[in-house]
N, C-alpha and C positions, 0 to 999 in steps of 0.2 A: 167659244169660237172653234169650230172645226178646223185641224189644222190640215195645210195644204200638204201635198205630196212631197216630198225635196227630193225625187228626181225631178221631177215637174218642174220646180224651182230652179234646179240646177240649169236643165236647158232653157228655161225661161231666162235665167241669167246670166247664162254663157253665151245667148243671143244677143243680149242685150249687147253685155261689152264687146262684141263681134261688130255689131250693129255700131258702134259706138267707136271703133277703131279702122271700120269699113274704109268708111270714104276715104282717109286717105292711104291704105292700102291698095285700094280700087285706082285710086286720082295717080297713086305715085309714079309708076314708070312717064303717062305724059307729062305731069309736073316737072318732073327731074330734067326731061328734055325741053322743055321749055321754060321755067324760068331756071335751070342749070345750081348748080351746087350753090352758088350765091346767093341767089334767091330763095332758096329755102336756108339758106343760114339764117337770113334775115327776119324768116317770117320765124323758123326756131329760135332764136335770141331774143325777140321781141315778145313771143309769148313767154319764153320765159320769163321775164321779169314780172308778165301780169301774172304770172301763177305765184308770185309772193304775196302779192295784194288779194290776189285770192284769198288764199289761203289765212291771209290777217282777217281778212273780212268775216270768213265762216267760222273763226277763232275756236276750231276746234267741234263743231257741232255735226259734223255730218258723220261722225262715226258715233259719239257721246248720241245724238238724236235718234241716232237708227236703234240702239240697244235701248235708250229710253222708251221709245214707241213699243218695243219688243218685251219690254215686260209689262206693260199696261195693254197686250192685245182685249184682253177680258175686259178691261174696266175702259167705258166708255168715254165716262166725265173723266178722268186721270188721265186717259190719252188725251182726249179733248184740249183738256187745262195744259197738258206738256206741251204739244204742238204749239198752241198760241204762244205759249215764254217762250219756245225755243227760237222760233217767227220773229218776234219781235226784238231779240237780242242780232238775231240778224241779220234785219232791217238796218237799226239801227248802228253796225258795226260794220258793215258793206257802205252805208251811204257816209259817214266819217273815210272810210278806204279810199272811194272813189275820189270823196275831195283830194286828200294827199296826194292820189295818185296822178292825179289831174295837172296840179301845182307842179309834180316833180317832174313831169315826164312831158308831156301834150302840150303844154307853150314854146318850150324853143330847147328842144334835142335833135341828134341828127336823124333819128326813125321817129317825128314827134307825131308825123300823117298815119301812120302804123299803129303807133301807142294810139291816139286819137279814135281810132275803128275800134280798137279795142273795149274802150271802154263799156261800150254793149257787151263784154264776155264777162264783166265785170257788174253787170247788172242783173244779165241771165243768170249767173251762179247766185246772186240775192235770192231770185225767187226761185231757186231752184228748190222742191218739194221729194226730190227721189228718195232722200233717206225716210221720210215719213212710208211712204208705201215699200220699202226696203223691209223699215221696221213692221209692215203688217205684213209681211212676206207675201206680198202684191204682185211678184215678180213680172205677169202676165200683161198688166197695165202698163208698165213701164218700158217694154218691149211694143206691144203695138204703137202705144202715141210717138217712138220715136223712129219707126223703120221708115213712113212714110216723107217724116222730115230729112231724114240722112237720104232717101232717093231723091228727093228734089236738088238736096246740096248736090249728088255727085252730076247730073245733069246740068246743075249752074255751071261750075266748074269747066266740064268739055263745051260750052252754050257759051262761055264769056270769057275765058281764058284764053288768050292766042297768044302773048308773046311777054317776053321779059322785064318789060315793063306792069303788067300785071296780077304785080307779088299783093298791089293793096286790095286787088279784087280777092283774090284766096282768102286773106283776110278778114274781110267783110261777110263771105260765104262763111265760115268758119264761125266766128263769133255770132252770126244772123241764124244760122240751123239749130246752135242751142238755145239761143235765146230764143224762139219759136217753139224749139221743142220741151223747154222748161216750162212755157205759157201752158203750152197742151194739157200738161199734169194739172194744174188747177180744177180743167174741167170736171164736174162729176165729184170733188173732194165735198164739198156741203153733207152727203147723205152719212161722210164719214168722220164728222164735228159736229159738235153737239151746243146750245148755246152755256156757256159759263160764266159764274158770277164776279166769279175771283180770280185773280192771277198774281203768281209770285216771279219773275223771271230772275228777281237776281239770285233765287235757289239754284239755281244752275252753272252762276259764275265759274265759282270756284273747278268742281268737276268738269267744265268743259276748258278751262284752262290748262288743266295736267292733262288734257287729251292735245291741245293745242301745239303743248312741248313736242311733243314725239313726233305731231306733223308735219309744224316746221320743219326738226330735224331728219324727217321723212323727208322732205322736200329736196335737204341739199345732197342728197346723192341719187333722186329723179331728178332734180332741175337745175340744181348750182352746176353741175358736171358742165353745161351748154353757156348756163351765164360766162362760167372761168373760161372755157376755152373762147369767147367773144370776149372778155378782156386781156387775156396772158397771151393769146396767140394773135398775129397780126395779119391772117388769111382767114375770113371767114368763115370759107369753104369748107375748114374742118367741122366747123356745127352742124354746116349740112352734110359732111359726112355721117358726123355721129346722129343726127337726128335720124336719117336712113334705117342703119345699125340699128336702132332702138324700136324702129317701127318695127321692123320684120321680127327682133326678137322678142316685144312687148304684147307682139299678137301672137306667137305660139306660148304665151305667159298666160294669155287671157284663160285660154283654155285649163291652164293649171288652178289660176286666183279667184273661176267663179265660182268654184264649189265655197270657197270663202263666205263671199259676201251671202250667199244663201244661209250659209250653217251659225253667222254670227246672231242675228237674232233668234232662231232655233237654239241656241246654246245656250244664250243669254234668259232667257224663257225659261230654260229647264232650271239653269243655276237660282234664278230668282223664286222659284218655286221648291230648291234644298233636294233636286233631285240629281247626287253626285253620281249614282250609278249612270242614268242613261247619258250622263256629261262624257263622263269617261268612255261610252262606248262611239260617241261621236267624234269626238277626237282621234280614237285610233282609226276611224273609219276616214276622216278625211285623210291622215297619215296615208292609210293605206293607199289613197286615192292620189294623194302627191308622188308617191315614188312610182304608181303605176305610170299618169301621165306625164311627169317632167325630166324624166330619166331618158325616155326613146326623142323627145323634144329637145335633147343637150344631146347626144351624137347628133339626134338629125340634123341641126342648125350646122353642126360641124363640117357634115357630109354635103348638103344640099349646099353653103354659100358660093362656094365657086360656081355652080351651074346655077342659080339662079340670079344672082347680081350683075351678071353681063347684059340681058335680054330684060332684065326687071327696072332697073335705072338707067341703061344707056352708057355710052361716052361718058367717062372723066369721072365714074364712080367706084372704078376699082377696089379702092381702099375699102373700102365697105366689104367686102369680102372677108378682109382679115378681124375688120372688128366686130362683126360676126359671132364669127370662130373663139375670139377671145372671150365675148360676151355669153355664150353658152353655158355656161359650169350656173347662171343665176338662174336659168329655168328651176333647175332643184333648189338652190337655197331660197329664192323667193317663196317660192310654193313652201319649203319649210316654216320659213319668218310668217309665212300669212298663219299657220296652223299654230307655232307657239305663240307667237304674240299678239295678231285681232283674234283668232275664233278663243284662244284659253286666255290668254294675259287681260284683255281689253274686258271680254264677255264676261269673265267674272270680277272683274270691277280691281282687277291688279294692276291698274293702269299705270302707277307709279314705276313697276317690277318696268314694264313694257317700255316707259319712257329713257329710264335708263340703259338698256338697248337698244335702241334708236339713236340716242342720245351719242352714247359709243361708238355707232357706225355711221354719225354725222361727222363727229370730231376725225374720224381713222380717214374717212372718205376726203373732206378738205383739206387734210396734212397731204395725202397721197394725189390731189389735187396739185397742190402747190409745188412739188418733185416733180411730179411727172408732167405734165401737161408741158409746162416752158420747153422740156428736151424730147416727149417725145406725143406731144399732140391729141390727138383724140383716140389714140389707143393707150395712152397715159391716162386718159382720163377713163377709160373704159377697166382696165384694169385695176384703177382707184374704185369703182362703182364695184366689183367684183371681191375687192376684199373686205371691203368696209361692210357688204351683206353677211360673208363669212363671222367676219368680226361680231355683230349683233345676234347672229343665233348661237354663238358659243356664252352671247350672254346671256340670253333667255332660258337656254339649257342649263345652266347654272344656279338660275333662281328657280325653275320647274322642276331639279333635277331631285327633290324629296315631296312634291307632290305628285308627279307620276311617275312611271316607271318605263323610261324610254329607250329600257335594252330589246323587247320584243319589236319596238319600233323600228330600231334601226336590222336588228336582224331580219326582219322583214324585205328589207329591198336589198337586197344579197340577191335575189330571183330576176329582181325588175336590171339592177347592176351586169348581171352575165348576159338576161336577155338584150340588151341594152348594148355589150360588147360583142353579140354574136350581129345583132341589124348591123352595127358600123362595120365591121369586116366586108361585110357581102357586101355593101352600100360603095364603100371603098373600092373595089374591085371594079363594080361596075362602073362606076359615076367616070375612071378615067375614058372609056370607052362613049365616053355618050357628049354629041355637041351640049353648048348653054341653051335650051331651048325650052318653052314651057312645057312642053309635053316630055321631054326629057326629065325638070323637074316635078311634073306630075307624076312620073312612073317611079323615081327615086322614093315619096314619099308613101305612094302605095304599096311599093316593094319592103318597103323597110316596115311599113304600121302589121302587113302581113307575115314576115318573118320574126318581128319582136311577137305578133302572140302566138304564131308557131313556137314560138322556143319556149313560152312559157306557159304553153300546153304542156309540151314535153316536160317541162320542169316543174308540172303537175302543180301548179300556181289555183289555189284554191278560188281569190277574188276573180280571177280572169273567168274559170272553169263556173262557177256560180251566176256570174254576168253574163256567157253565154247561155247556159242554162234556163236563164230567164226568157233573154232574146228568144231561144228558140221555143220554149213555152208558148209566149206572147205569140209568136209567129202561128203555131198549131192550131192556135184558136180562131185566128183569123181567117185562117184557108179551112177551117170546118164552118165555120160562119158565110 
């Protein structure tokens, strides 16, 4: 199998989760004003709890699936045979979920018409097939079949939404666009299964189980942070504060965590075929890539929330400005955690090493839940999310730390760190001068992306100087063409 480009992939998959984070970045300023901080508590509380049953349901297979698929690209029948166990372990542990979830929640709770629409999110994530084409580094397919569904949702949305009572229609929009767009992916898969004789699925038990630990524990500092403060706090309002928060800074994240998802079956691939060398050269290359992007992303968030939270959610969303700010410093450690623990811990099948860091910054994140939250809300809870990521990569570094060798690593973003102090200076100065306006935060973030690689031109930054290099290569041939 000829393998595919991984820039190609990269943008293939950095569209994707764009594409995938869109709508309600797009939808959020008139949401916020129309169904108001309430409203979106309610609809961030409620989903959270079906991201537990999620999550129970796909018991661990959507990361375990994608590396599987990824070392059997070559063997036809082996992929073949994987997909079907993996499919049917699924099926079967989704439709058990649903029951449960069904029983516990959707008869007689106070969001039971909420949970109830849900459960189509609960059935789209069943059949959802992304990791299969994930693992054939497909990235291309999985971006088309789902731009034209996210533009239908953001049109339902401004089409049916008009007022505060409303919150089950977003809902239904929500849970209706995956579950269409998970349908999509089926199309077209036959030419890429083969028929098979035999199947083993409970060879997989076990290994997607120890992947299952670390997601759960993955889970409760993305998702318990919204459940605790919807039971510790008695103002809903702060979930939809922090749910806000987490948009704005989960989408300048995206940018940092696609190069991820491209490079885990890529690496997984190479590891299964005992090729240590070009392992190691991928890894320092997404390093590289992490401290490029997530460094100018952690001032910018800093610089940019006050001018853009007034004019972006309206009235009565203030707070969101500060948890912002605090939320910042995870652009880099996320983007770290993705590169020690899925692309090296996971992809080479260290998954144990990896659960245990997780694991550590599930327990550090729900202590620091439990403190802070009661006295000081959802920037308690935001600064609980903040050190419990810390916590986890001092773990991973520790079991990594005689299989590579991650002082050039960190030496490395010394360049990306000053360039990075010189943007927020200038950015600072200016941004008091400037109303909240989008074009105001349009010019902040252009100003700042052009003075970060001004400085680290100057700072004779070799990956920067190489990538334009390229650009303008690429460029020359076109304008002779």
């Amino acid at each position: 199998m000829n393998k595919r480009n991984l820039k190609k992939n990269y943008i293939y998959n950095l569209l994707y989760q764009i594409v995938a984070i869109l709508l309600p970045i797009i939808t959020t300023p008139y949401l916020s004003r129309i169904l108001g901080a309430k409203g979106i508590g309610i609809y961030s509380y409620t989903l959270s709890i079906v991201s537990y049953f999620v999550l129970m349901g796909a018991l661990g297979t959507n990361m375990y699936a994608q590396r599987e698929i990824a070392c059997y690209q070559d063997d036809e029948l082996a992929k073949s045979k994987a997909f079907k166990e993996i499919l049917i372990i699924r099926l079967i542990s989704f439709l058990i979920t649903s029951i449960i979830f069904f029983i516990t929640f959707c008869i007689t709770n106070k969001y039971d018409m909420y949970y109830r629409i849900l459960l189509l999110e609960i059935f789209a994530s069943m059949i959802d097939i992304t990791w299969f084409y994930q693992g054939m580094e497909d990235f291309g397919k999985i971006v088309l079949k789902n731009m034209t569904i996210k533009c239908i949702s953001i049109s339902s949305i401004f089409i049916f939404i008009k007022g505060p009572n409303d919150i089950w229609i977003y809902v239904l929009i929500y849970a209706l666009s995956n579950l269409i767009g998970n349908l999509s992916l089926w199309i077209g898969l036959k030419k890429h299964i083969k028929k098979v004789n035999k199947i083993s699925p409970k060879r997989h038990l076990k290994p997607m189980l120890l992947l299952l630990i670390p997601q759960v524990a993955m889970s409760i500092y993305n998702v318990l942070d919204k459940t605790m403060l919807g039971i510790l706090v008695n103002d809903i309002s702060q979930v939809g504060f922090y749910e806000q928060s987490q948009k704005i800074t989960r989408l300048a994240i995206t940018i940092v965590t696609a190069i991820g998802t491209v490079m885990i079956p890529r690496i997984s691939n190479v590891n299964h075929k005992g090729d240590k060398q070009r392992l190691v050269k991928y890894i320092y290359g997404s390093f590289n890539l992490v401290w490029f992007l997530s460094i100018p992303i952690m001032f910018g968030l800093i610089v940019v929330a006050d001018n853009l939270v007034p004019w972006f959610f309206g009235n009565g969303f203030e707070e969101v400005s500060l948890l912002i700010k605090v939320c910042s410093p995870i652009a880099v450690l996320i983007g770290l955690a993705n590169v020690l623990g899925q692309q090296y811990l996971v992809s080479t099948k260290k998954q144990n090493k990896y659960t245990y860091a997780v694991v550590a910054s599930a327990v550090f994140n729900f202590l620091g839940n439990l403190i802070l939250i009661p006295k000081y809300t959802a920037i308690g809870a935001t600064i609980s999310s903040v050190v419990a990521e810390l916590v986890g990569i001092v773990v991973e570094i520790y079991f990594i730390r005689k299989e590579l060798d991650l002082k050039p690593v960190f030496r490395t973003s010394r360049k990306y760190f000053i360039a990075g102090v010189v943007m927020f200076a200038v950015l600072s100065g200016m941004s008091q001068f400037l109303r909240p306006t989008m074009l105001s935060t349009f010019l902040i973030i252009c100003l700042g992306s052009v003075v970060y690689l001004l400085t680290l031109i100057v700072l004779k930054d070799k990956f920067v100087i190489n990538m334009l290099n390229q650009i303008l290569s690429v460029t020359l041939k076109r304008v002779k063409k």
